[in-house]
C-alpha positions as a Markdown table, in Angstrom:
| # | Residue | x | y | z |
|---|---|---|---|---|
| 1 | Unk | -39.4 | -13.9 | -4.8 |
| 2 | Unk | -37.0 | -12.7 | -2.3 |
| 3 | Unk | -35.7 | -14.6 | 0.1 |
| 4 | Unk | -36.5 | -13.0 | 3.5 |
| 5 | Unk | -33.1 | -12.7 | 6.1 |
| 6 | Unk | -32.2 | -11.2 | 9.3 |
| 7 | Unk | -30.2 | -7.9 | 7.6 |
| 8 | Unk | -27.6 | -8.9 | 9.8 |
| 9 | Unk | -27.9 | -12.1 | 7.4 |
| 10 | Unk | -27.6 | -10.3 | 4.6 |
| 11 | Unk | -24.9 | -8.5 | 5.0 |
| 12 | Unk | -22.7 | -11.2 | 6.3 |
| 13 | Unk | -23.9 | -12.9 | 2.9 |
| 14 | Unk | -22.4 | -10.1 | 0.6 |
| 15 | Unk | -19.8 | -8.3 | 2.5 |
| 16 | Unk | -17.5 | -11.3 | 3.4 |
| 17 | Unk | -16.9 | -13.3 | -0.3 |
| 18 | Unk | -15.6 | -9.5 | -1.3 |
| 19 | Unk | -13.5 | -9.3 | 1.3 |
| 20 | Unk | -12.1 | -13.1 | 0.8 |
| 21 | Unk | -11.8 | -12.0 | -3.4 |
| 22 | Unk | -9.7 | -9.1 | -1.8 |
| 23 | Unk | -7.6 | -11.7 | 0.5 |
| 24 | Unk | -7.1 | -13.6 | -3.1 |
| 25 | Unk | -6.0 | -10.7 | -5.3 |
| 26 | Unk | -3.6 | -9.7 | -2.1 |
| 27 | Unk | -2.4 | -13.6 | -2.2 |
| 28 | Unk | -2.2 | -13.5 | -5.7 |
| 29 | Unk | -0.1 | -10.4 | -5.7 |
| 30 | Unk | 2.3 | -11.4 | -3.6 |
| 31 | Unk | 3.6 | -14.7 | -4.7 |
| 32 | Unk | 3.3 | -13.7 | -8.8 |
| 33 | Unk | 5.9 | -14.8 | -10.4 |
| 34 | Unk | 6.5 | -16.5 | -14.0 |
| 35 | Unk | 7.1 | -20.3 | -12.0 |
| 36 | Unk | 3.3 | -19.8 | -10.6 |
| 37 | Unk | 1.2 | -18.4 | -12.7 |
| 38 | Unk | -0.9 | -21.0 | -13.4 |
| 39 | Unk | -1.8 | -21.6 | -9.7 |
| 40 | Unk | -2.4 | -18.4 | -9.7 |
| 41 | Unk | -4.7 | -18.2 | -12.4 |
| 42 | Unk | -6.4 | -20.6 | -11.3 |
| 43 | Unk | -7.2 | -19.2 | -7.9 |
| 44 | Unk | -8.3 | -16.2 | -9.5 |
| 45 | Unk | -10.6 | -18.1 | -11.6 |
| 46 | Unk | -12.2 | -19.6 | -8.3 |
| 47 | Unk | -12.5 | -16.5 | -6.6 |
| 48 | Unk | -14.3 | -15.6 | -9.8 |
| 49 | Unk | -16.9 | -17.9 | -9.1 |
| 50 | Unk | -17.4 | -17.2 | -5.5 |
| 51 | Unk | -17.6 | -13.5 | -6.4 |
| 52 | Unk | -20.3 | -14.0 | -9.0 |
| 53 | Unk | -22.7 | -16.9 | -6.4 |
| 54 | Unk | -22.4 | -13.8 | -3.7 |
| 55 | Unk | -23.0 | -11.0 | -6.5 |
| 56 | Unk | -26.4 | -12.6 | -7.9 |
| 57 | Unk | -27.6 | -13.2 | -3.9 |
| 58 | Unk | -27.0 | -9.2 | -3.7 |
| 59 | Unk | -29.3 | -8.6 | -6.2 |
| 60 | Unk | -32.0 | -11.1 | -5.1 |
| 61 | Unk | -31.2 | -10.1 | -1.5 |
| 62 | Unk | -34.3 | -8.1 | 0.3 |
| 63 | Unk | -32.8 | -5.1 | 1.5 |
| 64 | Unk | -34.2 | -2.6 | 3.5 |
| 65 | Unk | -34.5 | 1.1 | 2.8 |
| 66 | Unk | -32.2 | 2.9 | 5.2 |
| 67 | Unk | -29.8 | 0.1 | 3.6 |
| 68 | Unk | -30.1 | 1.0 | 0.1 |
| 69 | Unk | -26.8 | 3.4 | -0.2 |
| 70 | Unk | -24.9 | 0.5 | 1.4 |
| 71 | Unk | -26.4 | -1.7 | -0.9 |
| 72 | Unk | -25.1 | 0.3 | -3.4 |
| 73 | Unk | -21.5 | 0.6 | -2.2 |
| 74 | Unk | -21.1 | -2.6 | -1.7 |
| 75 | Unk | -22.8 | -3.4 | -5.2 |
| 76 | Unk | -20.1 | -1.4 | -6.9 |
| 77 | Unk | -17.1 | -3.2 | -5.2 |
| 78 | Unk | -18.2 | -6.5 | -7.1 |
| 79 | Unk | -19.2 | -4.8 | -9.9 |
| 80 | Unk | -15.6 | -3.5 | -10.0 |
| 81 | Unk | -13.8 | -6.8 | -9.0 |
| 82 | Unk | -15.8 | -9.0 | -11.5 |
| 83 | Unk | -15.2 | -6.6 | -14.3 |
| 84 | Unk | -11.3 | -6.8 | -13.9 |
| 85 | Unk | -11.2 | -10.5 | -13.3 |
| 86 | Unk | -12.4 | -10.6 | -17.1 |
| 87 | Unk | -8.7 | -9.9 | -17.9 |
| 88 | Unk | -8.1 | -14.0 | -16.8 |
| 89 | Unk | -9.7 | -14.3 | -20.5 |
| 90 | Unk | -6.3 | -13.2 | -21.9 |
| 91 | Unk | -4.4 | -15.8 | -20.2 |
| 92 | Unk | -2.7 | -18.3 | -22.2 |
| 93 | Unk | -3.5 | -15.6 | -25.3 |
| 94 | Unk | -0.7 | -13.5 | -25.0 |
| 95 | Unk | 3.2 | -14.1 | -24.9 |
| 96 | Unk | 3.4 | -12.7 | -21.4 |
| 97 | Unk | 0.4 | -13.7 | -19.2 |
| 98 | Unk | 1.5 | -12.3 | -15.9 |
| 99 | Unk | 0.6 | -9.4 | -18.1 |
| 100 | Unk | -3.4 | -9.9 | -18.2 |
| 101 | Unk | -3.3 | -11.5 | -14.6 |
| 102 | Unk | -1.5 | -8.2 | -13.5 |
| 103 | Unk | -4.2 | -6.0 | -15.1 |
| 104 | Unk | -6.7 | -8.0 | -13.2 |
| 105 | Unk | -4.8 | -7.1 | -10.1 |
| 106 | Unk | -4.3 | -3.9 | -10.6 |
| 107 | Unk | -7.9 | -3.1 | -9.7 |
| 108 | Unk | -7.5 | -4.1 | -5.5 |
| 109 | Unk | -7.4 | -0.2 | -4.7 |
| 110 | Unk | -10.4 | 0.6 | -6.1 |
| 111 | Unk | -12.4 | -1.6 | -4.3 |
| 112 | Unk | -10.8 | -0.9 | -0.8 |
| 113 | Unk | -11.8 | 2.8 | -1.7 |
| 114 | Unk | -15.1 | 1.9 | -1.6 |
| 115 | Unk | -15.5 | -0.3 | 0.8 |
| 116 | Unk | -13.1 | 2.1 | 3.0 |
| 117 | Unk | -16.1 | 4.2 | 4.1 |
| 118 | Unk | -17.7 | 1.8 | 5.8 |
| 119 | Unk | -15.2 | 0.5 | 8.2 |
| 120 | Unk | -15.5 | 2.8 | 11.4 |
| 121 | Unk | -19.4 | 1.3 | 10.9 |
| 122 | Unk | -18.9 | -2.7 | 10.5 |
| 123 | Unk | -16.9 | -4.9 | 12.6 |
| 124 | Unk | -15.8 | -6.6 | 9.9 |
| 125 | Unk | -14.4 | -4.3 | 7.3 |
| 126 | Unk | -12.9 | -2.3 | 10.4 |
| 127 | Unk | -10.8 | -5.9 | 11.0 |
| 128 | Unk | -9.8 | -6.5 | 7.5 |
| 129 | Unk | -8.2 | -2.4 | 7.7 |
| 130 | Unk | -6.4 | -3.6 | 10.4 |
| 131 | Unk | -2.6 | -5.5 | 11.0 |
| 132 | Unk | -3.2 | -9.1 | 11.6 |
| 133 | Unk | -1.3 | -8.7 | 15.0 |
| 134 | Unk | -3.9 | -5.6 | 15.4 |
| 135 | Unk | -7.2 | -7.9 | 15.1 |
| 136 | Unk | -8.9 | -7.1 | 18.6 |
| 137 | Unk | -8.0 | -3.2 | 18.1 |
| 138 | Unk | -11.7 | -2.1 | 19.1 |
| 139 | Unk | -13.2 | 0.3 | 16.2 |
| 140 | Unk | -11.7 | 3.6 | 16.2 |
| 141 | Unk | -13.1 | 6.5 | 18.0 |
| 142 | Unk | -12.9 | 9.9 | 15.9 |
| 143 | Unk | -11.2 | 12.9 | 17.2 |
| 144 | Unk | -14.1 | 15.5 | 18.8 |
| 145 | Unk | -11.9 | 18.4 | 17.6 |
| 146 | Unk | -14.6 | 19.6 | 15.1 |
| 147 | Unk | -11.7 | 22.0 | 13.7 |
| 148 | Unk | -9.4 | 18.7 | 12.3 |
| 149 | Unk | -12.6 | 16.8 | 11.3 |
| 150 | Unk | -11.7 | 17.7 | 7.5 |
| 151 | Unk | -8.5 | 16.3 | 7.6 |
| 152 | Unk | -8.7 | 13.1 | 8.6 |
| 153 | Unk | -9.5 | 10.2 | 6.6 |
| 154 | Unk | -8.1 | 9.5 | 2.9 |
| 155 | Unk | -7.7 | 12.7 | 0.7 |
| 156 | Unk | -6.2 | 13.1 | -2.8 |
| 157 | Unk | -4.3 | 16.2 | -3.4 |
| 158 | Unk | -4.2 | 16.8 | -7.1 |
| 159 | Unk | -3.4 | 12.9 | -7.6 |
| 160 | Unk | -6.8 | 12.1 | -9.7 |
| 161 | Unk | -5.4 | 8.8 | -11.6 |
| 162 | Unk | -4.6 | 10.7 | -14.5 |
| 163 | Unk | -2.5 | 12.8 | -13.3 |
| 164 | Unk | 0.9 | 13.3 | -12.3 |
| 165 | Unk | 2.9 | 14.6 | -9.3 |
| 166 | Unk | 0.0 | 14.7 | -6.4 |
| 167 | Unk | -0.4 | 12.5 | -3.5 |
| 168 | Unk | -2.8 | 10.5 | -1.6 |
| 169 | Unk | -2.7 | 11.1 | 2.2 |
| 170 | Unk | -4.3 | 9.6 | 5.2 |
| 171 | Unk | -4.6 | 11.1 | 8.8 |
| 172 | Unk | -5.8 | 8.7 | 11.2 |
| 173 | Unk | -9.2 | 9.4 | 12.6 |
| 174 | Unk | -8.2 | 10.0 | 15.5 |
| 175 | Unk | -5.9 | 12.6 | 15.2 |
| 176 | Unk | -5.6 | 14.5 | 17.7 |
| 177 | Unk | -3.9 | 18.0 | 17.8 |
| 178 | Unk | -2.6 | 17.4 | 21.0 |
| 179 | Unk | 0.0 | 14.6 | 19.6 |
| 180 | Unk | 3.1 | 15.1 | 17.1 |
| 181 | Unk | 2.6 | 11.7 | 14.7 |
| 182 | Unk | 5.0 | 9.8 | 12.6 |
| 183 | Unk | 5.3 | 10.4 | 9.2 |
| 184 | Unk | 5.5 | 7.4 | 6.0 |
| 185 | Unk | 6.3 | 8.6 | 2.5 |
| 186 | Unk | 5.2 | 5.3 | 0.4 |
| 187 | Unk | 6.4 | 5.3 | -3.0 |
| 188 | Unk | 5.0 | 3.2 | -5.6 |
| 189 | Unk | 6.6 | 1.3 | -8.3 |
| 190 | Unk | 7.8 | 1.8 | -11.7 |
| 191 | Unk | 4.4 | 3.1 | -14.0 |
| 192 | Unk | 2.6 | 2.8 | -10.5 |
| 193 | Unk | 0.1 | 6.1 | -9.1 |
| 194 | Unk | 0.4 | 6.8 | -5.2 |
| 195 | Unk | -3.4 | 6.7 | -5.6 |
| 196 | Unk | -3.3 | 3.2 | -6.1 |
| 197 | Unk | -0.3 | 2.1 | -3.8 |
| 198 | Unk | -1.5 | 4.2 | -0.4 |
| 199 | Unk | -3.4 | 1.2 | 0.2 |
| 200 | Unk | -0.1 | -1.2 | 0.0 |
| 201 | Unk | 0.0 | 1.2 | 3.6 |
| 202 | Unk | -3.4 | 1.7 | 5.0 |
| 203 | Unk | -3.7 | -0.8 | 7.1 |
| 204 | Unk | -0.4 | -0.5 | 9.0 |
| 205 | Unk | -0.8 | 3.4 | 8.9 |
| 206 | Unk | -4.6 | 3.0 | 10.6 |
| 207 | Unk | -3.5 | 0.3 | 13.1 |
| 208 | Unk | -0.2 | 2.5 | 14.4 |
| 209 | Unk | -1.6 | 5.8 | 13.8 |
| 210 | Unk | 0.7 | 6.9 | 11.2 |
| 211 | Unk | 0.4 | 10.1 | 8.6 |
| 212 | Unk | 0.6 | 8.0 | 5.3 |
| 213 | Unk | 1.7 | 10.0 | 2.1 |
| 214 | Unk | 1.9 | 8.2 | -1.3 |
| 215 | Unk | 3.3 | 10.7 | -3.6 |
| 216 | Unk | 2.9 | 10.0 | -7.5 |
| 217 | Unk | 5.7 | 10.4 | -9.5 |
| 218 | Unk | 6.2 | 13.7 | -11.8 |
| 219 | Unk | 7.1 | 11.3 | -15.2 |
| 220 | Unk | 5.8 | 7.9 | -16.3 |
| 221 | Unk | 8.8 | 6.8 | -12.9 |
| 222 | Unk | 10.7 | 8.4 | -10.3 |
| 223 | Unk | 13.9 | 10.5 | -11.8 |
| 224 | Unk | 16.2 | 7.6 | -11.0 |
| 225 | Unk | 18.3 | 8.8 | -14.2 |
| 226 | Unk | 18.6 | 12.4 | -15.6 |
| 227 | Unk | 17.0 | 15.8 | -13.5 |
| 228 | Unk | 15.9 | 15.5 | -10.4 |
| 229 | Unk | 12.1 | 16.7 | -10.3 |
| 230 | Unk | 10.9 | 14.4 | -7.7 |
| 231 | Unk | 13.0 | 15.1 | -4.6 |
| 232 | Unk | 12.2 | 18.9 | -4.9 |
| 233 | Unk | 8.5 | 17.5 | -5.3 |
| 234 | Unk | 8.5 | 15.0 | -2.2 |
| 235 | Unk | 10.0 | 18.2 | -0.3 |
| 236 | Unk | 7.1 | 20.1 | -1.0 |
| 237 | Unk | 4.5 | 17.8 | 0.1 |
| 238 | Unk | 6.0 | 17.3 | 3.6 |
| 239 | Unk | 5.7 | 21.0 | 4.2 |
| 240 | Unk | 2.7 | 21.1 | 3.1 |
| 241 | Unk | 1.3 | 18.3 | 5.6 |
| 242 | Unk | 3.4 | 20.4 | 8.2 |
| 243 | Unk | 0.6 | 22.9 | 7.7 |
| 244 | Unk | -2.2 | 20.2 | 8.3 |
| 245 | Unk | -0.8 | 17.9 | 11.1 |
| 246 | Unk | 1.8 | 17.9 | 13.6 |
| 247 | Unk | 4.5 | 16.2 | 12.2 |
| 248 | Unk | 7.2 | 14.2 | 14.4 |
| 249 | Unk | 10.4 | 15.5 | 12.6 |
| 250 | Unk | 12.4 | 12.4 | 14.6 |
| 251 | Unk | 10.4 | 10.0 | 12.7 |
| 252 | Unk | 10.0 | 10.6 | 9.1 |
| 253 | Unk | 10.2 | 7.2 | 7.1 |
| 254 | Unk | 10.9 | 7.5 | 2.7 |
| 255 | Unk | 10.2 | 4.1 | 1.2 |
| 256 | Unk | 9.3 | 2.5 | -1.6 |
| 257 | Unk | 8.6 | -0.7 | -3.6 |
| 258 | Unk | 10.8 | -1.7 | -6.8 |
| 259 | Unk | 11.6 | 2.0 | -9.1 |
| 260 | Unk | 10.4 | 4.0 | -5.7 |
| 261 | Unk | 12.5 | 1.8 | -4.0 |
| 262 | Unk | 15.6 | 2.6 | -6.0 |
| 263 | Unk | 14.5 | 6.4 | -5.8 |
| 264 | Unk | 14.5 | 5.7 | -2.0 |
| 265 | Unk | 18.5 | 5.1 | -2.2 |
| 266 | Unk | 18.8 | 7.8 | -5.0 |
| 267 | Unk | 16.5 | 11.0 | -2.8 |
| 268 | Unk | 17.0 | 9.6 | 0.7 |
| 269 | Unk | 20.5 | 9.4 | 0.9 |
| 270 | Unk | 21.5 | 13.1 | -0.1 |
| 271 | Unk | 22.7 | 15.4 | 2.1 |
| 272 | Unk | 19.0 | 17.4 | 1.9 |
| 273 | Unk | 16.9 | 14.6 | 2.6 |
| 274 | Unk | 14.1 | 15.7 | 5.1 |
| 275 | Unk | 13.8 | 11.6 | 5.9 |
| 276 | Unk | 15.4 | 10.2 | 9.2 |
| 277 | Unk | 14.3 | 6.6 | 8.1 |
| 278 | Unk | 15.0 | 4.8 | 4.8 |
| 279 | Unk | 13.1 | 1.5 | 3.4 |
| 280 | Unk | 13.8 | 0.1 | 0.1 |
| 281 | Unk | 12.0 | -3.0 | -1.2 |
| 282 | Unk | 12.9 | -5.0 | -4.3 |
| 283 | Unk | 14.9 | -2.3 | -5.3 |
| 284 | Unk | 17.6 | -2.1 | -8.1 |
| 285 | Unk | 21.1 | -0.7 | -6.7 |
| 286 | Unk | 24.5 | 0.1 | -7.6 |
| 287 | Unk | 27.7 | 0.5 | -5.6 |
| 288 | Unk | 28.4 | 3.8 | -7.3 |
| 289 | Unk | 25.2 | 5.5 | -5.6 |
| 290 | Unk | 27.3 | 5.2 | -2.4 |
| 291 | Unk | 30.2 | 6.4 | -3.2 |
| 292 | Unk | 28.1 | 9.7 | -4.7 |
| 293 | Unk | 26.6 | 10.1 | -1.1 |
| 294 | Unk | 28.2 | 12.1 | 1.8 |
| 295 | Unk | 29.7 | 9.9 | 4.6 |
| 296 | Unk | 27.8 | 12.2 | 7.2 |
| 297 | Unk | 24.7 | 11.7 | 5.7 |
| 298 | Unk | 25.7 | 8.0 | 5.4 |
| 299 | Unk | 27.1 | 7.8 | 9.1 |
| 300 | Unk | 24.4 | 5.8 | 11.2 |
| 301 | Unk | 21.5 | 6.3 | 8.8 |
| 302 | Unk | 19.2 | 3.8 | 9.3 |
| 303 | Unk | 17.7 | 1.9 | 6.4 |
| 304 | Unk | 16.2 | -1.0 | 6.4 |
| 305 | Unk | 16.5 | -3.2 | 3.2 |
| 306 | Unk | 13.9 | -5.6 | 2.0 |
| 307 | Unk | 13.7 | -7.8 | -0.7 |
| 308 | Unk | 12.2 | -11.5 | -1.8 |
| 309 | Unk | 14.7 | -14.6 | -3.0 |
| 310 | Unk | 12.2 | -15.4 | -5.3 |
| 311 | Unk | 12.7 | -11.6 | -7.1 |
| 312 | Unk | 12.5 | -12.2 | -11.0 |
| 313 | Unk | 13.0 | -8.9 | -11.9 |
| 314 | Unk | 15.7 | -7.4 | -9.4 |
| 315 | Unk | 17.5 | -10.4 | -8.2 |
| 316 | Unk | 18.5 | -11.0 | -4.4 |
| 317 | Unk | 22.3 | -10.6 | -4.5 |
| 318 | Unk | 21.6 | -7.3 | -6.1 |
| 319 | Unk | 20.5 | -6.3 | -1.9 |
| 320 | Unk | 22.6 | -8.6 | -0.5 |
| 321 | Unk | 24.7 | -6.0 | -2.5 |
| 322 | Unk | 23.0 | -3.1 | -1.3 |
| 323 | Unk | 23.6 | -4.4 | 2.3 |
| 324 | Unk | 27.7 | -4.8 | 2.0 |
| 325 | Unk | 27.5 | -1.5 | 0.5 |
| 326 | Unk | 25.5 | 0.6 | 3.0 |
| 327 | Unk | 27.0 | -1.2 | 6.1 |
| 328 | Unk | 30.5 | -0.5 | 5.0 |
| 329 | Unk | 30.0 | 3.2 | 4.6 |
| 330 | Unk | 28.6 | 3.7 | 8.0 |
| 331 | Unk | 25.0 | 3.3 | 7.8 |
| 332 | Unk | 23.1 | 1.3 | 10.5 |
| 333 | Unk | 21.4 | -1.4 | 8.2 |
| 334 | Unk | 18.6 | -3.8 | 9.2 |
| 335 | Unk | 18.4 | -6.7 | 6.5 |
| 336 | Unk | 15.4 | -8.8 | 5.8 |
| 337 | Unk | 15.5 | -11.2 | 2.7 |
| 338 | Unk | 11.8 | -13.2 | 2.7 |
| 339 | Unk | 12.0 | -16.5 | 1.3 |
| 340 | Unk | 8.7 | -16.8 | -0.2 |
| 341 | Unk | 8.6 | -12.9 | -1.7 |
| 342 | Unk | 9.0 | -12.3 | -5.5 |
| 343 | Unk | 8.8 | -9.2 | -7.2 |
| 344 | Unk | 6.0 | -7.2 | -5.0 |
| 345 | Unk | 5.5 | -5.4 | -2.0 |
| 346 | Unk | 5.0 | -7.4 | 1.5 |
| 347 | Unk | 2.1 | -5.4 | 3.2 |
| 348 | Unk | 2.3 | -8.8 | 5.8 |
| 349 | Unk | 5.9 | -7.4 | 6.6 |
| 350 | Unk | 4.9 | -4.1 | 7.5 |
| 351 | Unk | 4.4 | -4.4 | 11.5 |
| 352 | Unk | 8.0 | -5.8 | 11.1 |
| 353 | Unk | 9.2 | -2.2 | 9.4 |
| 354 | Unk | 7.1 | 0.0 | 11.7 |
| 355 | Unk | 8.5 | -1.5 | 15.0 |
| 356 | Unk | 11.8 | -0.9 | 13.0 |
| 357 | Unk | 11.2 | 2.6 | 12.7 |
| 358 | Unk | 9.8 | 3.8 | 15.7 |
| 359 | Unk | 12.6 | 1.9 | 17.8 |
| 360 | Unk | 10.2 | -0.8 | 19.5 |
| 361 | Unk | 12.2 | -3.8 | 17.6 |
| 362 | Unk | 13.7 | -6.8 | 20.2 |
């Protein structure tokens, strides 16, 4: 039989192990690197556990009626999580296993869609979609303009995961037509989808009240080599949120994480870039991009470089690089190099970047 709980009880139960297993696949995601991945493996396993004890007391759990669509939301985030955790199997199977742990990973969006929903509701989930600086932010109060209501929120724009060249979007809840609004262009890495990666942004972009677009690349990457079919692409887009939202042309940020950070250098820095802000992170780079680049463009353009000392793939000198390089020709650079980072994007850093780019840095 049942065991008989407070709802309050009840959801408490369920809704806060999947929101620790997300704080673990963040964790995890961050600091993976060939040195760790056994640690890491073996966290994963452990949230594995804990996401199975909580799962089996949502299905003995007494829910009530009104509650049942909940019930079922929540149901399919764990349903979700526990089904890519099964990638762990492959671990020690393979010659690469940051390979399987990475497939188990990948998987994070999907439950933050659907628990997404549910966090102008619960106190809870409206903390976790929050900065950590940001935790007493009080739940957000949506815009009464009944004429904008259809615009705010996450929307895909032809960027279903199977295809190629759409974006994701986000206009904060509160939007308010009254207010122009800082723009973020977020591009994902190399075989990445800006479906997936908007939520490397969400948080940040709901606790500043930001316009987040994560574009998806036209090929398999962004056109770091060979034609150009991205920045005529990334063009596009922002006139087409021009049509939806008020856009503050002073403050539009291009960045990226590994190949979209490389196609941040490559897009940003020509002489028809719409962007007043750039952001690499763990990007490659070469001293021949620059000297390809206008010195007007170049003159004063801030970009902010970020990369990890821990970087497998793209090592650190190759921004420390990027940093000589960019400073020399005139642009106004703010470096960060994070000691504990490897090869991923630093969603923790982000408060850092946005008081960057909207001036408010000490």
């Amino acid at each position: 039989m049942a065991e008989h709980k407070p709802f309050e009880d009840i959801l408490l139960s369920v809704i806060e192990p999947l929101l620790e297993g997300l704080r673990v696949f963040e964790r995890s995601s961050r600091y993976l690197g060939p040195a760790n991945v056994e640690s890491i493996h073996n966290e994963l396993l452990s949230a594995r556990q804990d996401l199975r004890r909580a799962s089996e007391g949502l299905r003995q759990a007494d829910w009530p009626p009104e509650a049942v669509q909940l019930r079922d939301l929540v149901s399919e985030g764990y349903r979700v999580a526990l089904r890519s955790l099964e990638a762990l199997e492959d671990v020690g199977q393979s010659a690469n296993d940051m390979m399987p742990i990475y497939r188990a990973l990948g998987v994070r969006a999907r439950i933050c869609e659907t628990l997404y929903p549910l966090a102008s509701h619960f106190s809870m989930i409206h903390r976790f979609f929050l900065d950590a600086r940001a935790q007493d932010k009080p739940r957000i109060q949506v815009g009464d303009d009944q004429n904008n209501v259809g615009i705010r929120g996450v929307h895909h724009v032809e960027n279903d995961r199977k295809q190629r060249g759409g974006f994701s979007l986000y206009v904060p809840e509160s939007y308010s037509p009254e207010r122009v609004y800082p723009v973020v262009f977020a591009l994902h890495g190399g075989s990445g989808h800006g479906s997936t990666y908007l939520w490397s942004w969400l948080r940040t972009a709901r606790t500043e009240e930001l316009v987040l677009v994560s574009p998806t690349s036209v090929g398999g990457t962004w056109a770091i080599m060979g034609p150009d079919q991205d920045s005529p692409n990334l063009h596009r887009m922002l006139e087409s949120i021009r049509d939806l939202v008020n856009v503050d042309d002073s403050k539009l940020l291009l960045t990226g994480m590994s190949d979209g950070g490389t196609f941040t250098y490559v897009s940003g820095c020509t002489d028809e870039s719409p962007f007043t802000h750039l952001a690499p992170c763990s990007a490659s780079f070469h001293p021949m991009l620059v000297e390809m680049m206008s010195k007007e463009r170049l003159r004063d353009l801030p970009i902010c470089i970020t990369h990890g000392a821990l970087d497998w793939m793209f090592t650190v000198d190759i921004a420390q690089t990027a940093e000589y390089a960019f400073s020399a020709a005139g642009a106004s650079v703010f470096y960060r190099e994070i000691a504990d980072l490897a090869h991923t994007y630093p969603e923790d850093s982000n408060p850092e970047l946005v008081d960057w780019f909207l001036g408010r840095e000490s």
